[in-house]
C-alpha positions in Angstrom: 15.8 -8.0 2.0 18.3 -5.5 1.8 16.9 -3.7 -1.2 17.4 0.2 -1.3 13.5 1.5 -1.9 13.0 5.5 -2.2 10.8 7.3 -0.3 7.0 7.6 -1.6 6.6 11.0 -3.3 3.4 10.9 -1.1 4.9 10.2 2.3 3.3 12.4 5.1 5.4 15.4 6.9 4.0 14.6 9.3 2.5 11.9 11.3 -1.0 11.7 13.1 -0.5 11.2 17.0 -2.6 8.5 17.6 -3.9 8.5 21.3 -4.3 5.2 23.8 -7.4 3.0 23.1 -8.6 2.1 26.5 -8.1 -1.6 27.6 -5.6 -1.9 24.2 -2.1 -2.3 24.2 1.1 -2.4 22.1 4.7 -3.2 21.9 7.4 -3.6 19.9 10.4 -5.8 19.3 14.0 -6.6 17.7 13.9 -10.4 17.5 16.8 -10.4 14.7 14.7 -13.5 13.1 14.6 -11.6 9.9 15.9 -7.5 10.3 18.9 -6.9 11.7 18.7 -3.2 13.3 15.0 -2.9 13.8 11.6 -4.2 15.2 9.9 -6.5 13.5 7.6 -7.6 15.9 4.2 -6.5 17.0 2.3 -7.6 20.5 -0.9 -6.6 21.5 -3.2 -7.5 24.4 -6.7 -6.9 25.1 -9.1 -6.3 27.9 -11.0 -9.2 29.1 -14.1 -9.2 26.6 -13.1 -7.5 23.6 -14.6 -8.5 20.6 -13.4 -9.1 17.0 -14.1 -9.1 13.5 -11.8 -10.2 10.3 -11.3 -10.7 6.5 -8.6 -12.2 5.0 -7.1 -13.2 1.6 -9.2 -15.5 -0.5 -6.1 -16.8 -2.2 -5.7 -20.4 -2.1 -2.1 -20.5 -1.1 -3.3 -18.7 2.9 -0.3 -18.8 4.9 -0.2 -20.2 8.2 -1.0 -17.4 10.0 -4.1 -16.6 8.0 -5.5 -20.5 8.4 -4.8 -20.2 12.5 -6.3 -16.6 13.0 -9.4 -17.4 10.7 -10.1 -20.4 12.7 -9.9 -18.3 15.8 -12.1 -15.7 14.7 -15.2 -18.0 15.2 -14.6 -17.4 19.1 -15.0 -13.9 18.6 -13.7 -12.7 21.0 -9.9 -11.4 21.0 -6.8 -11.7 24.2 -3.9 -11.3 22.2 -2.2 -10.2 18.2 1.3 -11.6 17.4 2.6 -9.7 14.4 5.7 -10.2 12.3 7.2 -9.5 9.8 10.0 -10.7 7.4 8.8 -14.2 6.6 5.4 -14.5 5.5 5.2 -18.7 6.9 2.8 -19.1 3.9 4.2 -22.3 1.4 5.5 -23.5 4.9 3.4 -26.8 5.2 3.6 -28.1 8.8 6.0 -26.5 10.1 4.1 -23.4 9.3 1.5 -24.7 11.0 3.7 -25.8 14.1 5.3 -22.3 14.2 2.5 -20.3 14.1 0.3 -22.7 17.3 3.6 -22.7 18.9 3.9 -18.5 18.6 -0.3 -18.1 20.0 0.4 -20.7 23.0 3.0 -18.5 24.2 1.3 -15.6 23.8 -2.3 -17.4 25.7 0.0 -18.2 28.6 1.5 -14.9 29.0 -1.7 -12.7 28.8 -3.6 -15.5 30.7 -6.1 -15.9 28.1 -7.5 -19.2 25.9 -5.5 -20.2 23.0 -8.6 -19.6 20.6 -8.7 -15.5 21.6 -5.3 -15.1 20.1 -4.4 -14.1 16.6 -1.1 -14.0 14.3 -0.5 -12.8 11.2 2.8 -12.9 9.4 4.5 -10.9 6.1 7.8 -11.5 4.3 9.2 -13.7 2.0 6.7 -16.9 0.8 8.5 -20.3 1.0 10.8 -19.8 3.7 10.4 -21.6 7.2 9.8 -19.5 10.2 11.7 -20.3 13.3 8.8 -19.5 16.5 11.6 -19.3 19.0 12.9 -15.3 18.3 9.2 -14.4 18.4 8.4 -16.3 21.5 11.5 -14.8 23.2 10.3 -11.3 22.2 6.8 -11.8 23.3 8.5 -13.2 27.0 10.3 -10.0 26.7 7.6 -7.5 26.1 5.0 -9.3 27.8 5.6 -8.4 31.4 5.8 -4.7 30.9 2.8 -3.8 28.9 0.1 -1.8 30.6 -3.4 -2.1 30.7 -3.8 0.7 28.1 -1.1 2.2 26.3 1.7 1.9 23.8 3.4 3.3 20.6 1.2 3.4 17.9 4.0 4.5 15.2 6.2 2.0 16.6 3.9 -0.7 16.1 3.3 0.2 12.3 6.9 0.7 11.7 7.8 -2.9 13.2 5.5 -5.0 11.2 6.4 -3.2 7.7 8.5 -4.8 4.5 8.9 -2.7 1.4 7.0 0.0 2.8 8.7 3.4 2.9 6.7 5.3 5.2 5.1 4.7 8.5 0.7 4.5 7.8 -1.4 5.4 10.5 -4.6 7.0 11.0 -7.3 7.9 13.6 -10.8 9.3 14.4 -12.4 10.2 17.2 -16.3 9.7 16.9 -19.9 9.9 19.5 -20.7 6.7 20.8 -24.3 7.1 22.7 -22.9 9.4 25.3 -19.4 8.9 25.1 -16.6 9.7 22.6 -14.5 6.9 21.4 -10.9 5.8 20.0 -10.5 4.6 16.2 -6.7 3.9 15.5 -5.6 2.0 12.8 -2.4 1.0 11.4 -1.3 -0.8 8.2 1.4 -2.0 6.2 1.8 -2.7 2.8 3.8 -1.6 -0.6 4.0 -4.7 -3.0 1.8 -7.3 -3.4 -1.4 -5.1 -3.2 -4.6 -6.1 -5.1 -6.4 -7.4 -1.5 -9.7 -9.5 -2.3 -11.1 -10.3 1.1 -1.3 -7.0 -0.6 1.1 -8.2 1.4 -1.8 -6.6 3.4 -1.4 -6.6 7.0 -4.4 -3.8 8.5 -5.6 -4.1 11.9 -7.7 -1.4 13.7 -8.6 -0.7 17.5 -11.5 0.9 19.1 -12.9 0.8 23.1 -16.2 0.6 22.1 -18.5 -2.0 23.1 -19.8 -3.8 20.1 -20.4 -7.6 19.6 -18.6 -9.2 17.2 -21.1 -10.6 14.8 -22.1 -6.9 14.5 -18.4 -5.6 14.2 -18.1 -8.3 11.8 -20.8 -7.1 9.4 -19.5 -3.0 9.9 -15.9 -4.5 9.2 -17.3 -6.2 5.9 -19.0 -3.7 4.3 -16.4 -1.0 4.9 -13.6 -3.0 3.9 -15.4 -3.6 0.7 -15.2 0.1 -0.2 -11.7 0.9 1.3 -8.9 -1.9 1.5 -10.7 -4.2 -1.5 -11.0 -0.8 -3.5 -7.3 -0.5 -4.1 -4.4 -2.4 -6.4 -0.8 -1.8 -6.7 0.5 -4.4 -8.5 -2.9 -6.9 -9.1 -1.2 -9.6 -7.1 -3.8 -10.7 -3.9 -1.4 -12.0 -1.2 -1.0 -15.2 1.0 -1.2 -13.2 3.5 -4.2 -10.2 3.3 -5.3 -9.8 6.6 -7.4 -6.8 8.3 -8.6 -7.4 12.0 -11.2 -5.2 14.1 -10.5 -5.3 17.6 -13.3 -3.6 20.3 -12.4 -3.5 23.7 -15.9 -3.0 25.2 -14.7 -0.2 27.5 -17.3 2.0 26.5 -20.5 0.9 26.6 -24.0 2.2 25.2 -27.0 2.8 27.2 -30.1 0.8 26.0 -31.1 -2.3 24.5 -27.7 -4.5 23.2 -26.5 -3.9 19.5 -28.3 -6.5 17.0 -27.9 -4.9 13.8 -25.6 -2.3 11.8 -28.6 0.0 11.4 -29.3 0.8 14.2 -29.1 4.5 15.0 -26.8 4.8 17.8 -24.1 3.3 15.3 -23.6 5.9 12.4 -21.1 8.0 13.6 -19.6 4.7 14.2 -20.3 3.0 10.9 -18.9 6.3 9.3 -16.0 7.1 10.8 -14.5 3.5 10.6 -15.4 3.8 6.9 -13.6 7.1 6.7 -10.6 5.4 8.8 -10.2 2.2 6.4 -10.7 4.3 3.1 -8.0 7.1 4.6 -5.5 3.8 5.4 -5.8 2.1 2.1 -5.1 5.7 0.0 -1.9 5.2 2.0 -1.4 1.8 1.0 -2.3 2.6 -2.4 -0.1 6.0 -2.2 3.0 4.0 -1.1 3.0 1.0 -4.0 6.5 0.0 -5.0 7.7 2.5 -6.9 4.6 4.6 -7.2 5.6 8.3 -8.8 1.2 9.4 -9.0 -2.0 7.9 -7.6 -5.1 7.3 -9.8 -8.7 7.8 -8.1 -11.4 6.3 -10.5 -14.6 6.9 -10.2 -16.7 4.9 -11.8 -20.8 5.2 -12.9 -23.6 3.9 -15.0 -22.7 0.2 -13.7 -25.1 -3.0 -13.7 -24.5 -2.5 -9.7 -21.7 -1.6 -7.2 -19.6 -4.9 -7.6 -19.6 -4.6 -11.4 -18.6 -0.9 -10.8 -15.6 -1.7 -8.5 -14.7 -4.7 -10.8 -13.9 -2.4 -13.8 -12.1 0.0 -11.9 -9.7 -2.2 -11.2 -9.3 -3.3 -14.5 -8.7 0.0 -14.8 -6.5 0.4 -11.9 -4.5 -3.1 -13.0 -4.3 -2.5 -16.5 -0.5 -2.5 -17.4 -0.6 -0.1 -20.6 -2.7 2.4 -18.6 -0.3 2.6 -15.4 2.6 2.9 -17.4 0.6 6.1 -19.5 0.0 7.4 -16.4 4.0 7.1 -14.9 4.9 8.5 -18.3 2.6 11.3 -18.2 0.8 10.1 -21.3 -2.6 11.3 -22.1 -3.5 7.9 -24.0 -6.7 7.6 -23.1 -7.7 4.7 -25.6 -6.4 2.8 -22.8 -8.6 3.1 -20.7 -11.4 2.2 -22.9 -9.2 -1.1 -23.6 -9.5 -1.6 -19.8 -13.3 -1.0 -19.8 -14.0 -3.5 -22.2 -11.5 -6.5 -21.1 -13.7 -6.1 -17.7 -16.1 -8.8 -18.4 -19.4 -6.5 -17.4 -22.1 -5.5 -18.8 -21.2 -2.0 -20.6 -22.7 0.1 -23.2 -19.5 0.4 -25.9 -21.9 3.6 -27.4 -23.0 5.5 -24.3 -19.1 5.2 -22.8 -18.0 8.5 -20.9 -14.4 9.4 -20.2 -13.4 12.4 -18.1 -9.5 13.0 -17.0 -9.0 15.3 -14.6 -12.5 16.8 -15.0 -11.8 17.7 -18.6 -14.1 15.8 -20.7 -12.3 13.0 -23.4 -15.2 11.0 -24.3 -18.9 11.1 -24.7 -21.4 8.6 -26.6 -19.0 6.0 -27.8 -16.1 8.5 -28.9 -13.7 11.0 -28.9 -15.5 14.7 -27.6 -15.9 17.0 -30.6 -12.8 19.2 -30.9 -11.0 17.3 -28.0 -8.0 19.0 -27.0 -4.8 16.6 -25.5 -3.5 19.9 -23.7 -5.1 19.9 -20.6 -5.4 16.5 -19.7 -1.8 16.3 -20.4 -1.3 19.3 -18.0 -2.9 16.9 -15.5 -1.2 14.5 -16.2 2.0 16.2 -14.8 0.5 16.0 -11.7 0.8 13.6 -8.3 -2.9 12.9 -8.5 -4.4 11.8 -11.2 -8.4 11.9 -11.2 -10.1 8.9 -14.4 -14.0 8.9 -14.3 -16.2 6.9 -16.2 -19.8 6.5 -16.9 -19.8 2.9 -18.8 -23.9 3.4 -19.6 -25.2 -0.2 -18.7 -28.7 -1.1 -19.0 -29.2 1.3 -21.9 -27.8 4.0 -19.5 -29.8 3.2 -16.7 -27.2 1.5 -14.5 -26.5 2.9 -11.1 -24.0 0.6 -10.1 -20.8 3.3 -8.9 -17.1 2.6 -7.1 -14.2 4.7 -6.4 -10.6 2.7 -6.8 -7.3 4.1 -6.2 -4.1 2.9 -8.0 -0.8 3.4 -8.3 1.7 3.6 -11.5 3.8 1.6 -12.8 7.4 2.4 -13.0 11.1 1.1 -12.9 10.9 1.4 -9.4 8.9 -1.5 -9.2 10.4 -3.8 -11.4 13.6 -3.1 -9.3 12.5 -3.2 -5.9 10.8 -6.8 -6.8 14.0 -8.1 -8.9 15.9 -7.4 -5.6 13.3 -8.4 -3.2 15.4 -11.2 -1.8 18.9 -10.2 -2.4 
């Protein structure tokens, strides 16, 4: 993949410094299985008890990877991550299979833990065989030195990325019961990006002590408003994966955890909600060839699925991301977009705002509407689309927020390259 990307417009100054997650640690590797130059390979290893939760790609094709980790996440519990990138081992039959059981029995015997706690996931090129033995030689290499707690959070997300062009990290510091805890996250991801649970790859680390079916159910519901509320390109991946790893270091007083509502979760619950919606606007903000990002807010839905649903018919809709890379102001578009959705929407009640200058009310075009300032906005970096779609004779309540990207050149280039 030797294809020459620019740098997102959107690309931070400056990176968040992401502090150690007690009992959680990282390294990186050069394994030269792919990448010539560079790390492409991503170890963790967990305390002794650390729970997990997952989603992964609903596609049908699931690579390897995606099969062997799902599998494992009925064990809940998490020893070891094996990350790389390059080759995606999805389309890879059984020697996908072979590769990826042969790369988590290396890893069970060097962190001493049981082959059903560890977990892989892969990115790359589809269709192309991947050899285990660079990885396994990288994980003997790394293996030995890694602490108990510690490692290089910007390293990690730089060694498991593809197309991307900058580094995305993130992290929060929230109250748990009496104690403060870690929430770092890291994710890669440019092309492929329309995750229903892309070539996704998300994975985010906590100490906190939180069983798994209950960091399953937090994981669920905030991936649903965060990494499943973004598109790129409308292509879901083989690959889509986003794991939640919790040490258990720090533990709450009282009664165990049973349920997501329970009080002494909410600063929880929020900030890894805050942390997944802050990482996919950066996967989002670094599509291939993105030049602006769209946040679209919509209202008046039959419910919140049917809400998200047309925002990314929104979001995916060629004619509109190509109006928004070419600054255009056609905003017929977007009510094109509304109505290919399939949901239930009211064509007469329909309300389009751009940029918080109002375009449509009842079914049409605003008396007097005036193109300037929406085209003044459209100028910008950040382009802001809300609709009200009405349902239910205007009594819907169903509401989402989707980011987007454009579509440009840039993409069509990066992905006629892609494997020269």
């Amino acid at each position: 993949m030797s294809v020459e990307t620019a740098t997102s417009p959107f690309a931070p100054k400056r990176l968040a410094k992401l502090p150690p997650v007690e009992g959680v640690s990282l390294a990186s590797y050069a394994t030269g299985s792919r990448y010539m130059g560079r790390d492409d390979l991503l170890v963790a290893k967990f305390a002794a008890g650390t729970s997990v939760a997952g989603v992964f790609t609903t596609s049908k094709m699931p690579s390897a990877a995606v099969d062997l980790s799902r599998a494992h996440l009925q064990s809940g519990k998490a020893g070891a991550l094996v990350v790389n990138a390059g080759i995606a081992n999805a389309f890879t039959g059984k020697a996908g299979a072979r590769a990826a059981m042969q790369t988590a029995r290396a890893a069970a015997k060097a962190f001493d833990c049981p082959l059903e706690q560890v977990f892989v996931a892969s990115t790359g090129v589809i269709g192309e065989d991947l050899d285990a033995k660079p990885l396994i030689a990288g994980l003997h290499a790394v293996a030995p030195e890694m602490p108990a707690t510690g490692g290089d959070y910007i390293g990690a997300a730089r060694a498991i990325g593809t197309t991307d062009t900058f580094v995305k990290v993130a992290t929060r510091t929230v109250t748990f019961g009496k104690h403060k805890v870690v929430l770092n996250a890291i994710v890669k991801g440019s092309g492929m990006i329309a995750p229903d649970m892309a070539t996704l790859l998300a994975f985010v680390f906590t100490d906190a002590a939180i069983p798994a079916g209950v960091l399953q159910k937090l994981l669920s519901e905030s991936n649903d408003v965060s990494l499943n509320a973004i598109t790129v390109d409308s292509d879901t991946s083989t690959s889509d994966t986003c794991l939640l790893f919790a040490s258990g270091c720090k533990k709450l007083d009282g009664p165990a955890l049973r349920s997501v509502q329970d009080k002494r979760l909410k600063a929880f619950r929020t900030g890894l909600r805050d942390i997944m919606q802050d990482i996919a606007q950066q996967t989002a903000s670094d599509g291939e060839g993105v030049s602006k990002l769209m946040t679209i807010d919509v209202s008046g839905a039959e419910d919140d699925a049917a809400a998200r649903r047309i925002g990314l018919a929104i979001g995916n809709s060629p004619l509109v991301k190509t109006a928004v890379a070419g600054q255009d102001a056609n905003w017929g578009r977007i009510v094109m977009a509304v109505g290919k959705s399939g949901e239930w929407v009211e064509r007469d009640r329909l309300a389009i705002d751009i940029g918080g200058h109002k375009v449509a009310r009842a079914g049409r075009a605003v008396a007097h509407y005036k193109e300037a300032p929406v085209a003044r906005h459209m100028r910008g970096k950040q382009i802001h689309i809300s609709v009200n779609v009405g349902a239910k004779a205007g009594k819907g309540r169903g509401k989402a927020r989707v980011w987007a990207s454009d579509l440009t050149h840039g993409y069509i280039s990066i992905n006629a390259d892609y494997r020269s």
